[in-house]
N, C-alpha and C positions, 0 to 999 in steps of 0.2 A: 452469202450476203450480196452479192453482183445484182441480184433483180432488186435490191431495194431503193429509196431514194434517200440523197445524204442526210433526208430531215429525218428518217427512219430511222438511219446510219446513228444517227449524233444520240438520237434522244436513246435507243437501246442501249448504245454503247456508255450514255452518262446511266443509266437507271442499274446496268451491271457493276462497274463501278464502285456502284454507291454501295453493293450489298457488303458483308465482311467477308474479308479472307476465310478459306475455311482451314480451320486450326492445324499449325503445323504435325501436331501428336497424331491426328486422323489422318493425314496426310501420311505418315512414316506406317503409320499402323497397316494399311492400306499395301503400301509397296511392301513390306515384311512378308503380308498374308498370302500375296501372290507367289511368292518364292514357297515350293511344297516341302523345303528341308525347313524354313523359318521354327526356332527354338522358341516354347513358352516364354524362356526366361526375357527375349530381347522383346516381345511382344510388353512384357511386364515392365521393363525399364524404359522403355517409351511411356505408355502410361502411367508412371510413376514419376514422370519426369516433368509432369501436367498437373497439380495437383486437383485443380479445379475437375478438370477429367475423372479423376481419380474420383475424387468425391462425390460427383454423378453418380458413374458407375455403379459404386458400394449403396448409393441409397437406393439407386432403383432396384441393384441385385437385392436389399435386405428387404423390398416392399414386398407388400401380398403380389404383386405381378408373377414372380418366381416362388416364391411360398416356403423358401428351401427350410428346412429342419432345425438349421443354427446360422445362427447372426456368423457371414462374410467379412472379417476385419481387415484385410488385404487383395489386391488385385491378386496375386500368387495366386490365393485361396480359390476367387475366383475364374481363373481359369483351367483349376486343378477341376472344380465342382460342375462348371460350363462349355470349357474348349473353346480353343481360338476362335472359329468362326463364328460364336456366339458373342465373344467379348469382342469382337471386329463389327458386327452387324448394330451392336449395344451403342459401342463408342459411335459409330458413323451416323447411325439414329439420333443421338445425343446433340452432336453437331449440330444437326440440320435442321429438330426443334430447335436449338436455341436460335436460329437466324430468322424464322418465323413472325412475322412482327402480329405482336402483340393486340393491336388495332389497327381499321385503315376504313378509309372512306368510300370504296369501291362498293360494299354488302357483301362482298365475298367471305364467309363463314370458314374459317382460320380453322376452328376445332374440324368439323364435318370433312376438311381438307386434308387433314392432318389422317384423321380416321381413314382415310380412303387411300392416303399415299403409305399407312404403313401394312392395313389390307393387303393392297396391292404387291407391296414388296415381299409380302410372307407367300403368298399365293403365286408369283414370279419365281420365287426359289423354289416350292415343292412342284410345281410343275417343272422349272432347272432339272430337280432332280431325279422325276419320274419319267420322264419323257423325254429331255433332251439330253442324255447323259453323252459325257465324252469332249462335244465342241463346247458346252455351256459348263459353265461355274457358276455353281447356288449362289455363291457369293456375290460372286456377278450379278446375277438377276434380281437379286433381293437390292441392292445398290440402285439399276436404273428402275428397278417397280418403287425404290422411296422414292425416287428423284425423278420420275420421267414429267412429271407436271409442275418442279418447283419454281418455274417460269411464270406461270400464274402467281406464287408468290412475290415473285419481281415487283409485276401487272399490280399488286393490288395494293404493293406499298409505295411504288414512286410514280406509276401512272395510274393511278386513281382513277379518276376523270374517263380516261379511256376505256376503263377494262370496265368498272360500271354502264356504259354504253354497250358494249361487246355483250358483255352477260346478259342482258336486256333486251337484245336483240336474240341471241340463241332461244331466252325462255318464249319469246313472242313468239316470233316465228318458227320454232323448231327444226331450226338448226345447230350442224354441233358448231360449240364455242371456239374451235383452233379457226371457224372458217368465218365465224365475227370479228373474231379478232383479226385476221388478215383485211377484214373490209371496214372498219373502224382502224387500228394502229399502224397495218401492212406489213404487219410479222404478225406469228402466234407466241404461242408460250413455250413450246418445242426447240424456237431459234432459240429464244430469250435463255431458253432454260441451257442450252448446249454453251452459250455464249457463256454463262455459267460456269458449267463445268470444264470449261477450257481454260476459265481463269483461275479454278482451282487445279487445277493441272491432272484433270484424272484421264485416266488413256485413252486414245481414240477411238475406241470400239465401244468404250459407253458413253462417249459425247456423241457417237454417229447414233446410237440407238436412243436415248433422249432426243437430239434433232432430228429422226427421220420416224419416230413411233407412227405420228399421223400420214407420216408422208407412203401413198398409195403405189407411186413410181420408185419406192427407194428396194433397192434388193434386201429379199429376206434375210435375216440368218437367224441362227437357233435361239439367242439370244432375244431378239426383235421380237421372236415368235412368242415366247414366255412372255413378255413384258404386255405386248397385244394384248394377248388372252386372259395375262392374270387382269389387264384395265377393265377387258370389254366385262366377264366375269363379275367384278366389284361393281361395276357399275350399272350391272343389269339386277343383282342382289341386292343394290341401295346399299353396298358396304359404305357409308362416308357421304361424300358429296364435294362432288371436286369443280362444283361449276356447270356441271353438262352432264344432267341428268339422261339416264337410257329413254329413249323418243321409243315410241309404240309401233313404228314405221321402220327401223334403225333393225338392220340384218345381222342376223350370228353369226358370227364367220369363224369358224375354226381351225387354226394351222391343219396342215394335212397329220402333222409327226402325233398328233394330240387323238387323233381318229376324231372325233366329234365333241361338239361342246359339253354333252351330257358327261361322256368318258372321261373330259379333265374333270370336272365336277367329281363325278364319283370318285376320281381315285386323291381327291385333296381331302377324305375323312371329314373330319368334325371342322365343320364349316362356320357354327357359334360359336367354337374357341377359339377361327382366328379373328374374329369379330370382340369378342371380348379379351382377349389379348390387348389387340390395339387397342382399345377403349382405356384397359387400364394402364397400361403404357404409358397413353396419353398423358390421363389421369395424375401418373407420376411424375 
């Protein structure tokens, strides 16, 4: 934040602020999952400790989203029928919609947003998984592919005004939107969004890969590399719509570890279910 100026300083730092904390229970769940000995059962007693959590959870597991055979009456059950890093992915999801505001004055389309950051994040983990094994954690990648753009949702709830500018500029002119919004607000939604998750205290290797996605000068790592390609990826398919539609002019650029764009494509299989995954996720 050194190159910005204090009016930049003030007004990101009130608009971060302003969002909610994000819930203690995601927060513990989170540091649990990381540890590779972490026991069902303490996963279970954190989110049973939440009821509200709790009651998510169970309806989205009992919706057609999962389809499972018999009605889930317990987190227990749930993690017996799904495994941790599905009830970690669940819960952190969960969260994140609910911070999503509801309306906002920018025109920036909240569902098509929503669609594209949870695209993104399922498309981040099976590339995690296929390609990047060893330095990356699925878990990991699925976390900053939800989160690498929630800065835009910042933008569209307390700077309004601004981010409608920005976005109107990129569709004009056909440019991408991080580089509007640096010439309209003089931050993107990258800072915005890292300034984020530093307040929610997530570790520094996913707050540097949210703040450095766009950034062209920032050193690779395997992680960056997933998150890149699951964006570019989603948003050259129209999974969603996150603001910054793929331009006709706009180059594939595919990590080297991925061999080419076609190769990640092919090996993420059924590319309508993870489209309709999210959809009905949403939905839920």
């Amino acid at each position: 934040m050194a190159t910005l100026t204090l009016e930049v300083q003030r007004k990101l730092g009130t608009a971060v602020e302003r969002m909610p904390a994000f819930p203690q229970s995601v927060q513990r769940i989170l540091e649990l999952t990381r540890d590779i000995n972490c026991l069902p059962k303490d996963l279970v007693m954190v989110i049973e400790k939440d009821p509200v959590m709790t009651m998510k959870i169970l309806r989205v597991i009992n919706s057609a989203y999962y389809g499972l055979p018999s009605k889930i009456t317990s987190v227990s059950q749930s993690v017996v029928y799904l495994g941790l890093n599905t009830i970690k992915n669940l819960a952190l999801s969960i969260a994140a919609v609910g911070m999503l505001p509801r309306f906002n004055t920018s025109g920036f389309d909240i569902q098509r947003y929503l669609l594209h950051s949870l695209t993104t994040a399922t498309v981040a983990r099976l590339l995690g998984s296929k390609f990047a094994k060893g330095p990356v954690d699925p878990g990991d990648a699925y976390i900053a592919g939800l989160l690498h753009d929630f800065g835009k949702a910042v933008y569209a709830q307390f700077m309004a005004a601004e981010f409608a500018k920005a976005l109107a500029i990129s569709q004009d002119n056909g440019i991408a939107l991080h580089q509007a919004e640096l010439e309209v607000i003089g931050a993107d939604h990258a800072l915005v969004g890292s300034m984020l998750a530093t307040k929610w205290q997530f570790p520094e290797h996913l707050v540097a890969c949210i703040r450095d996605h766009h950034n062209a000068d920032a050193e690779p790592t395997p992680l960056m590399d997933c998150v890149r390609a699951a964006d570019q990826i989603c948003r050259k398919l129209a999974f969603g719509d996150s603001g910054n539609a793929w331009r006709e002019d706009e180059e594939i650029v595919a990590p080297a570890r991925f061999g080419s764009y076609d190769a990640a494509i092919a090996a993420l299989g059924d590319l309508e279910k993870i489209v309709s995954d999210a959809q009905m996720f949403a939905q839920v």
